[in-house]
py3Dmol code that shows the C-alpha trace and the ligand (Angstrom):
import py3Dmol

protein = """\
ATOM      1  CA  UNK A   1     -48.016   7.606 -24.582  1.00  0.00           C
ATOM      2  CA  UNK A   2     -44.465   7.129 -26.328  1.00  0.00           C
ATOM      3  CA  UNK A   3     -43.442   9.430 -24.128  1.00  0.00           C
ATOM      4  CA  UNK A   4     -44.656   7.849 -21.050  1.00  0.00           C
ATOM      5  CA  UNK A   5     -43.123   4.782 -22.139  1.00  0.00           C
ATOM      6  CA  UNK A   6     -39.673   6.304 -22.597  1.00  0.00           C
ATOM      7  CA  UNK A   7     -39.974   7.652 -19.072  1.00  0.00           C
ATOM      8  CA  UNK A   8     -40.723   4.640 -17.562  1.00  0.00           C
ATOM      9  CA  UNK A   9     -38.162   2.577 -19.608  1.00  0.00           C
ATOM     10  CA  UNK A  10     -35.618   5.161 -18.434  1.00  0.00           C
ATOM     11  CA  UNK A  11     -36.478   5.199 -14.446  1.00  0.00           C
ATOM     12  CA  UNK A  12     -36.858   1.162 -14.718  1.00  0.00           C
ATOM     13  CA  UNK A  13     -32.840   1.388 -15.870  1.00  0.00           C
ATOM     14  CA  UNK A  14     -32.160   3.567 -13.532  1.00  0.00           C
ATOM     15  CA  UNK A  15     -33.311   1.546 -10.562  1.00  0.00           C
ATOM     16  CA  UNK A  16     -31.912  -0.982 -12.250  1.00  0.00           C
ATOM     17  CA  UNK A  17     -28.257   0.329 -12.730  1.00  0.00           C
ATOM     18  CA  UNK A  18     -28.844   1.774  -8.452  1.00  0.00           C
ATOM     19  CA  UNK A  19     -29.220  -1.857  -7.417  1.00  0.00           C
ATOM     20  CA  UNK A  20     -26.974  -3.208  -9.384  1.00  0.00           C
ATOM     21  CA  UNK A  21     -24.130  -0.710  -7.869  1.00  0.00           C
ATOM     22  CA  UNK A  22     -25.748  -1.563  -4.816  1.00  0.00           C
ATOM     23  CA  UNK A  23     -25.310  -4.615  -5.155  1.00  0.00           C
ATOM     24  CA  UNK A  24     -21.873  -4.659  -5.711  1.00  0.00           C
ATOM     25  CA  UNK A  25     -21.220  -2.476  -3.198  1.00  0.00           C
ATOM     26  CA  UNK A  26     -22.228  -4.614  -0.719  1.00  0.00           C
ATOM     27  CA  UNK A  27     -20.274  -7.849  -1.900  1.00  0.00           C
ATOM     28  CA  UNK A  28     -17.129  -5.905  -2.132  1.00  0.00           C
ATOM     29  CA  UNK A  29     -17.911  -4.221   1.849  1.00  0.00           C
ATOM     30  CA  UNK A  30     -19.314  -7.725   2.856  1.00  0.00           C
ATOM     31  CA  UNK A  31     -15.712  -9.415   1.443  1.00  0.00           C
ATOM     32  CA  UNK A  32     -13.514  -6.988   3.258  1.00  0.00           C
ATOM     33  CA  UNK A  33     -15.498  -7.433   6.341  1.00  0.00           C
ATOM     34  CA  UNK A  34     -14.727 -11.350   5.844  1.00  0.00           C
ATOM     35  CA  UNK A  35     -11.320 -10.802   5.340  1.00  0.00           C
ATOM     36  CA  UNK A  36     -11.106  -8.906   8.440  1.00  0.00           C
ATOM     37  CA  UNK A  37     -13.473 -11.633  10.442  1.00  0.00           C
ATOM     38  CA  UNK A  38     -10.562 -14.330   9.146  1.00  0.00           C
ATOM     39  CA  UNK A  39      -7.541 -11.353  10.499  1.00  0.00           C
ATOM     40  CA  UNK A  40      -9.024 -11.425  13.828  1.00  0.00           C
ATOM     41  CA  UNK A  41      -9.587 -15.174  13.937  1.00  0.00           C
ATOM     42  CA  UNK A  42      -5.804 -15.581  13.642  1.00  0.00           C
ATOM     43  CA  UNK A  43      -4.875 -12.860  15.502  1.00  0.00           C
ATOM     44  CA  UNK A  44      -6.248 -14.468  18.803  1.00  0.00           C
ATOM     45  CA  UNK A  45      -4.090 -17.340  17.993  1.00  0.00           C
ATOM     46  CA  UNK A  46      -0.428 -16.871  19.878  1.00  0.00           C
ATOM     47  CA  UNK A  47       0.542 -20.093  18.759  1.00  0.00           C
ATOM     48  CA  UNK A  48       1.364 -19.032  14.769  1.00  0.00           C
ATOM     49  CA  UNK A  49       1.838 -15.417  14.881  1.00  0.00           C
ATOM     50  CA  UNK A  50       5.959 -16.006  15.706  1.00  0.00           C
ATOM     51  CA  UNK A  51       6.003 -12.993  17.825  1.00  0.00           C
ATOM     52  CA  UNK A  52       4.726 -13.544  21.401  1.00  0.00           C
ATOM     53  CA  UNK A  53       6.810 -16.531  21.864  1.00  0.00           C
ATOM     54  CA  UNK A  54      10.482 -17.800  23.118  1.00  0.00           C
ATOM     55  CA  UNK A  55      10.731 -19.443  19.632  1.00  0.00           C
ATOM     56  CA  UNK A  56      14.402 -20.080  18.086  1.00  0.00           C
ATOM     57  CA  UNK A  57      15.277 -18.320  15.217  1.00  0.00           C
ATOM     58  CA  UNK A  58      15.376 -22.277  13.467  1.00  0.00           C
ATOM     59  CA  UNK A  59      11.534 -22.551  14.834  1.00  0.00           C
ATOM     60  CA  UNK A  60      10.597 -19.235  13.551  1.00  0.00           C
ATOM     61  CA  UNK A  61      12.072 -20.161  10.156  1.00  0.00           C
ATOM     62  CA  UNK A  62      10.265 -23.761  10.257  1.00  0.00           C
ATOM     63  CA  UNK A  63       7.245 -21.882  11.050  1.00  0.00           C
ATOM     64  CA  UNK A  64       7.742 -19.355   8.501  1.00  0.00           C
ATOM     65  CA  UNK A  65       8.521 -22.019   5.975  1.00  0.00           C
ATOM     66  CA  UNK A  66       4.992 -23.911   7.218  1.00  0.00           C
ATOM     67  CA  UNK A  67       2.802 -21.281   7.020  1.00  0.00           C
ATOM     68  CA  UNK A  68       4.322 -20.325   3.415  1.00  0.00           C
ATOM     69  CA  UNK A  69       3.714 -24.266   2.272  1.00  0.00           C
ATOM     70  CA  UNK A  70       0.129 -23.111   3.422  1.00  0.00           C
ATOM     71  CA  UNK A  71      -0.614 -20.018   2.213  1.00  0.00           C
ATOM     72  CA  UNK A  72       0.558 -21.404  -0.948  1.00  0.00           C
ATOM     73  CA  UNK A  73      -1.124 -24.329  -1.693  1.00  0.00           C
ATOM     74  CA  UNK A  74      -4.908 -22.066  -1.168  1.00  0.00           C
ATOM     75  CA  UNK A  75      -3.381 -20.481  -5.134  1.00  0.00           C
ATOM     76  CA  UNK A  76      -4.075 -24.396  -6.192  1.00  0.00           C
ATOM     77  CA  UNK A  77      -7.751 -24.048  -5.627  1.00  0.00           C
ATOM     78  CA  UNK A  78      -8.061 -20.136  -5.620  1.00  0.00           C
ATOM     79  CA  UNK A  79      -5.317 -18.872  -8.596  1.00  0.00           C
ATOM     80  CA  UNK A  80      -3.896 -15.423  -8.147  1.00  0.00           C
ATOM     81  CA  UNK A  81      -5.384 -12.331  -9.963  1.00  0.00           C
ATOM     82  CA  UNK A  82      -3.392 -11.363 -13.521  1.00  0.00           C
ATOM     83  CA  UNK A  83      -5.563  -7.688 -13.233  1.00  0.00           C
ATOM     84  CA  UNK A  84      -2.325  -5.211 -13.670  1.00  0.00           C
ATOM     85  CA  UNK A  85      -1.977  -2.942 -10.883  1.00  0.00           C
ATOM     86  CA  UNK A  86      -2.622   0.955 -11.404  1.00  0.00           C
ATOM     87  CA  UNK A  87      -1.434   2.644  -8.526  1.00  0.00           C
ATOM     88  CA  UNK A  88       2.059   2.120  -6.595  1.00  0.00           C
ATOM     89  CA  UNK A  89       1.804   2.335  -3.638  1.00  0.00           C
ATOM     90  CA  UNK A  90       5.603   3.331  -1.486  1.00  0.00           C
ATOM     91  CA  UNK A  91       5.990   2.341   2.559  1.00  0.00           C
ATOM     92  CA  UNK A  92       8.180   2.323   4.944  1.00  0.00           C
ATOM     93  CA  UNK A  93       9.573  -1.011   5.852  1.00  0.00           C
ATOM     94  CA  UNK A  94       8.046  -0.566   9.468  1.00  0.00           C
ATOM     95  CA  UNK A  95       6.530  -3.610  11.063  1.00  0.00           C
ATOM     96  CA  UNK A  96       3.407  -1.842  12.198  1.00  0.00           C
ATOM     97  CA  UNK A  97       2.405  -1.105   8.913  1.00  0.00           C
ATOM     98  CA  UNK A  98       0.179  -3.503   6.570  1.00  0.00           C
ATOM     99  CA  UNK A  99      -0.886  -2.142   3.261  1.00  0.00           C
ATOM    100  CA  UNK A 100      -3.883  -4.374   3.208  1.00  0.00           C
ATOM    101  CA  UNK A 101      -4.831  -3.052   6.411  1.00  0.00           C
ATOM    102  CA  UNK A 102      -4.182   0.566   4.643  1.00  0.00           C
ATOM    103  CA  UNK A 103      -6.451   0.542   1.784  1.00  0.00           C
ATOM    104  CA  UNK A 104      -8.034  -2.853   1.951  1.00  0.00           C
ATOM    105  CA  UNK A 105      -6.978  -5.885  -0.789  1.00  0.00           C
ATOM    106  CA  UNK A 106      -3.553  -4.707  -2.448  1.00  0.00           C
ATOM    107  CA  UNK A 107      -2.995  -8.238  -4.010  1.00  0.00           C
ATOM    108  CA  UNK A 108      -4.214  -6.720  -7.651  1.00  0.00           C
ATOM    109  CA  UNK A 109      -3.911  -2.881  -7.775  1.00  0.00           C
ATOM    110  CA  UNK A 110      -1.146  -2.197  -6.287  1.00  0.00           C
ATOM    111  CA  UNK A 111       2.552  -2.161  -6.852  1.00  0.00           C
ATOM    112  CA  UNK A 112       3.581  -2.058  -3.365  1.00  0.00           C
ATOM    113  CA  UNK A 113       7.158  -0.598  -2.815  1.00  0.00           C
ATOM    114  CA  UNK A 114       8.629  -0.802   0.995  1.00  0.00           C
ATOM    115  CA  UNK A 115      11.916   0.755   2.013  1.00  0.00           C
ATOM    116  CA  UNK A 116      13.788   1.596   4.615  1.00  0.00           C
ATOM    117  CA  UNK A 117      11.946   5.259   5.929  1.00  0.00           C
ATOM    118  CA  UNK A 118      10.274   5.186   2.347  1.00  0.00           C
ATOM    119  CA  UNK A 119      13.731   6.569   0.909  1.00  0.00           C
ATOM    120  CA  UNK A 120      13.984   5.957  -2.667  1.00  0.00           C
ATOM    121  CA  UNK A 121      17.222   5.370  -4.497  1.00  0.00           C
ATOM    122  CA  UNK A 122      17.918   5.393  -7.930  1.00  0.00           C
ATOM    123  CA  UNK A 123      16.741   2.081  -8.707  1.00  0.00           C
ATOM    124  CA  UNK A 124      13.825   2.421  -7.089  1.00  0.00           C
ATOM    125  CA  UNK A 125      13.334   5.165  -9.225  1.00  0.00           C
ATOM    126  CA  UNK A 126      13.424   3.351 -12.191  1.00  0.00           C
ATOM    127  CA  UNK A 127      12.137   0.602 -10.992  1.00  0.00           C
ATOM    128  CA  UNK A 128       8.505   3.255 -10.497  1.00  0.00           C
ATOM    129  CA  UNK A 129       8.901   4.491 -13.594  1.00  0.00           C
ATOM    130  CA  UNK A 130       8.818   0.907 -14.975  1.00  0.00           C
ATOM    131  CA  UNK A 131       5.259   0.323 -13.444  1.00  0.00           C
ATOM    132  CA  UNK A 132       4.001   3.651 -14.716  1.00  0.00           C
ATOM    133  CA  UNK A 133       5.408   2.926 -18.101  1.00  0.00           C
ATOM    134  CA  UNK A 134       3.203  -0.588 -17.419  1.00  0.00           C
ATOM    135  CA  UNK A 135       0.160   1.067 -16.795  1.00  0.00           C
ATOM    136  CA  UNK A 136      -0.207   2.733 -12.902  1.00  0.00           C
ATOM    137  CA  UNK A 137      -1.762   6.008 -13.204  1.00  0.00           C
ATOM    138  CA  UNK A 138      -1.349   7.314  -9.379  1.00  0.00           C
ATOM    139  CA  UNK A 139       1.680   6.811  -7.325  1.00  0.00           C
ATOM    140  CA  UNK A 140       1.385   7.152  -3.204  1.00  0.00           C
ATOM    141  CA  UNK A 141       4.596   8.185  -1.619  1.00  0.00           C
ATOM    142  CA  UNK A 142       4.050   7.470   2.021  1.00  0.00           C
ATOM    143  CA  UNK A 143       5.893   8.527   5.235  1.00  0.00           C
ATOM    144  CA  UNK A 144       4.383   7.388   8.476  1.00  0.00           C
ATOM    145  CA  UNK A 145       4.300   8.560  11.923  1.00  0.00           C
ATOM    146  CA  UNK A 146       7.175   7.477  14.546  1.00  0.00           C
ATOM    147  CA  UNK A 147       9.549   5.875  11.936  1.00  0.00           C
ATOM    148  CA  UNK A 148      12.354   4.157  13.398  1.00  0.00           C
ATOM    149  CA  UNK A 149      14.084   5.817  10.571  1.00  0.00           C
ATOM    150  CA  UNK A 150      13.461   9.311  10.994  1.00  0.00           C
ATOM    151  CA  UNK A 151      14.510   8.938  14.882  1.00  0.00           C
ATOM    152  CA  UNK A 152      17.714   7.692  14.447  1.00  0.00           C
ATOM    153  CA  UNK A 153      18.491  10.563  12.032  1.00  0.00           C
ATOM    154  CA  UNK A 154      17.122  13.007  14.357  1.00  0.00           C
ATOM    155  CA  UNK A 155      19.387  10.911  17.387  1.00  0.00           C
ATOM    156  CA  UNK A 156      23.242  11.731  17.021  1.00  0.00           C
ATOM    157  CA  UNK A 157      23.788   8.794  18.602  1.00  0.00           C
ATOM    158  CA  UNK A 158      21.781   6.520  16.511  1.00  0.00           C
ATOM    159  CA  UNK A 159      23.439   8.502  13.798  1.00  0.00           C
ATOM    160  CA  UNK A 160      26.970   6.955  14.647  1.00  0.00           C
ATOM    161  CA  UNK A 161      25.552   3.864  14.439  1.00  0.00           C
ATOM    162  CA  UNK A 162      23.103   3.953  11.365  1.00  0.00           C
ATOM    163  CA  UNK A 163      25.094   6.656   9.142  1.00  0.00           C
ATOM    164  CA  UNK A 164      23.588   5.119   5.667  1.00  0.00           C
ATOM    165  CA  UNK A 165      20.390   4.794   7.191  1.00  0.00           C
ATOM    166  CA  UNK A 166      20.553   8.492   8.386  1.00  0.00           C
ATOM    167  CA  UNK A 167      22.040  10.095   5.396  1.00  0.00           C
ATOM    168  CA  UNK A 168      19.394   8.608   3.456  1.00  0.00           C
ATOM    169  CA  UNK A 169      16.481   9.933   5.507  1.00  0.00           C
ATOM    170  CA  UNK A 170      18.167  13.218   4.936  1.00  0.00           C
ATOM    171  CA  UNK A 171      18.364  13.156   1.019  1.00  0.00           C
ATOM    172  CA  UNK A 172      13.983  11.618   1.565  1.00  0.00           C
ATOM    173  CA  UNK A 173      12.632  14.594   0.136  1.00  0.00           C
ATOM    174  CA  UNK A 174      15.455  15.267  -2.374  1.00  0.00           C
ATOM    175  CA  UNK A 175      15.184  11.832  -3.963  1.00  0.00           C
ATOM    176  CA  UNK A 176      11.216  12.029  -4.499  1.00  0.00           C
ATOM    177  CA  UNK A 177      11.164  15.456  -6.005  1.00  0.00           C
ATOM    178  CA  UNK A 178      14.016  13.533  -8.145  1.00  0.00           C
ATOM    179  CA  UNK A 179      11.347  11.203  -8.959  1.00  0.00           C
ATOM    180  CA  UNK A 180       9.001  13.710 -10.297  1.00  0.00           C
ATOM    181  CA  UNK A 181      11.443  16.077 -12.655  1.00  0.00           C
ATOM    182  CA  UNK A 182      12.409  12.293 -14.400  1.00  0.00           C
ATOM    183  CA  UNK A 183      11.037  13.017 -17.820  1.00  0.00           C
ATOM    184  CA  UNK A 184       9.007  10.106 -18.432  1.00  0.00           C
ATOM    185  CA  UNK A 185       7.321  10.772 -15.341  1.00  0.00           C
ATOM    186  CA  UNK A 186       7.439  14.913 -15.858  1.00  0.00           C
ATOM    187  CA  UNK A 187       5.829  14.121 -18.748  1.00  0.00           C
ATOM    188  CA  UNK A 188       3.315  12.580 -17.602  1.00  0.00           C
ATOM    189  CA  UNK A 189       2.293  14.387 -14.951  1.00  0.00           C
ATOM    190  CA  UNK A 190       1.689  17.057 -17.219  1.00  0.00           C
ATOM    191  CA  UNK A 191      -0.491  15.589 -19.427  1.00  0.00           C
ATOM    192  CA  UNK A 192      -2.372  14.469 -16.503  1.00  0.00           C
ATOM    193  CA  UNK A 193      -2.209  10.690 -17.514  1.00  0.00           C
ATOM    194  CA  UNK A 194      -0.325  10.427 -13.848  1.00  0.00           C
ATOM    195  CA  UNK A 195      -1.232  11.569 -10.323  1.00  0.00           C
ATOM    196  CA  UNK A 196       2.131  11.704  -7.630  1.00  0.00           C
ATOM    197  CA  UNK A 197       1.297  12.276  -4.204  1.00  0.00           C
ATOM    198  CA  UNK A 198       2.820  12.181  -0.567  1.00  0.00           C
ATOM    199  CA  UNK A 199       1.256  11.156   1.733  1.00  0.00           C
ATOM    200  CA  UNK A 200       1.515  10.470   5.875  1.00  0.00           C
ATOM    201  CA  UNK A 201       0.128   6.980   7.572  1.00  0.00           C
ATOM    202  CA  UNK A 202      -0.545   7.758  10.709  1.00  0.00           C
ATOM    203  CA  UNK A 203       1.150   4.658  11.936  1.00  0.00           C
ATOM    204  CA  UNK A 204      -2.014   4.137  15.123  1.00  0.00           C
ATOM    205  CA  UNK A 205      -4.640   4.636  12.811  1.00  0.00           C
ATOM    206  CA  UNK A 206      -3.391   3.684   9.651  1.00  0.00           C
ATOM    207  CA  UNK A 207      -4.993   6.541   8.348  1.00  0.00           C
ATOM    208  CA  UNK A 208      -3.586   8.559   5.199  1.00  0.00           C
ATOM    209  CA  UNK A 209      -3.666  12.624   5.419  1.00  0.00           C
ATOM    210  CA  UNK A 210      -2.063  15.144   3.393  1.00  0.00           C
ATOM    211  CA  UNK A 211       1.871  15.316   3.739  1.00  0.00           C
ATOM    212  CA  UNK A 212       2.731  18.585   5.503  1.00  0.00           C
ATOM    213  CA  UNK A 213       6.690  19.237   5.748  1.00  0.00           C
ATOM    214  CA  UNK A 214       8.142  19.609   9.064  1.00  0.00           C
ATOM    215  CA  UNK A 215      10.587  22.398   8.850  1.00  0.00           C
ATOM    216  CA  UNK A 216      12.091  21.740  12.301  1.00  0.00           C
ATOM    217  CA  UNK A 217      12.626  18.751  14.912  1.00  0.00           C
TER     218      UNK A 217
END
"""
ligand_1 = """\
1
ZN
Zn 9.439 4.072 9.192
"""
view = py3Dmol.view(width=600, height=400)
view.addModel(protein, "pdb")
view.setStyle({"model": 0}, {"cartoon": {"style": "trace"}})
view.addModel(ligand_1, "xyz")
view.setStyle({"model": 1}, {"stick": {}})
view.zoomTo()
view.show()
């Protein structure tokens, strides 16, 4: 009869636990779906998204400057997060690419780091190895389809014009296996309290595959 009991007790917490993480699930799908209802009610409006217009550099400021006032003032009724991020996430600069439209809310766990053709430079660097030494446990090294930056270095012409730009792209995959052979972050990698990957947006889909090298152009 115990016995019974304990079975019964165990299944009920069980089903329990199930919807509970069901639950969950489904506020967390349900709030990104929101979010993205709210995207797509602002994207159909040409009248604040500064791009599709003849607009003066002065009224895309004032805009700018508007929109900010706005934005801002919702962290009166709704304050931000304090959670501490635990992964860092690095991006090109690139326009077309949105990091909440990459892996969903990245107002609390992410550092998000975007440079020109995701080239790290020594401060950048450090400045990573600051955030894992405050708690992120995976780092995301992105490079993304059809970057401005990679075609200029690949374009002799572009080249002439953009030289830092170019030289920079060319020392890309120098400066992140710097990154990784930094002690702190050697260190940790070993001990497996930190997870470094590179990864490529593909910059359509937004979606994140394996990095395979390109040996030739
Ligand atoms: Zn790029």
């Amino acid at each position: 009869m115990r016995f019974r009991l304990l079975i019964l007790a165990t299944v009920a917490a069980l089903c329990a636990g199930f919807w509970w993480n069901w639950g969950q699930r489904t506020e967390f799908v349900l709030g990104g779906a929101m979010v993205n209802i709210g995207y797509r009610l602002q994207d159909r409006l040409p009248e604040y998204d500064l791009t599709h217009h003849h607009l003066s550099p002065q009224q895309v400021w004032d805009e700018f400057l508007g929109q900010n006032r706005l934005a801002s003032s919702v962290r009166f009724y709704l304050p931000r997060s304090v959670m501490h991020p635990v992964v860092a996430l690095v991006a090109c600069m690139d326009g077309r690419l949105d990091t909440n439209e990459i892996v969903g809310d990245t107002r609390r766990f992410y550092y998000v780091l975007r440079t020109a053709g995701s080239v790290l430079s020594i401060k950048e660097e450090e400045m990573l190895e600051l955030t894992v030494s405050n708690g992120v446990k995976v780092v995301v090294f992105t490079t993304h389809t059809d970057c401005a930056a990679e075609k200029a270095a690949r374009d002799p012409a572009k080249r002439a014009l953009y030289p830092q730009l170019a030289a920079a792209v060319d020392e890309r995959k120098a400066r992140f296996e710097e990154f990784l052979v930094r002690p702190a972050i050697k260190e940790r990698i070993g001990k497996g309290e930190l997870l470094v990957k590179w990864m490529d947006i593909n910059t359509a889909t937004e979606r994140v595959e394996e990095h395979h090298e390109v040996t030739s152009h």
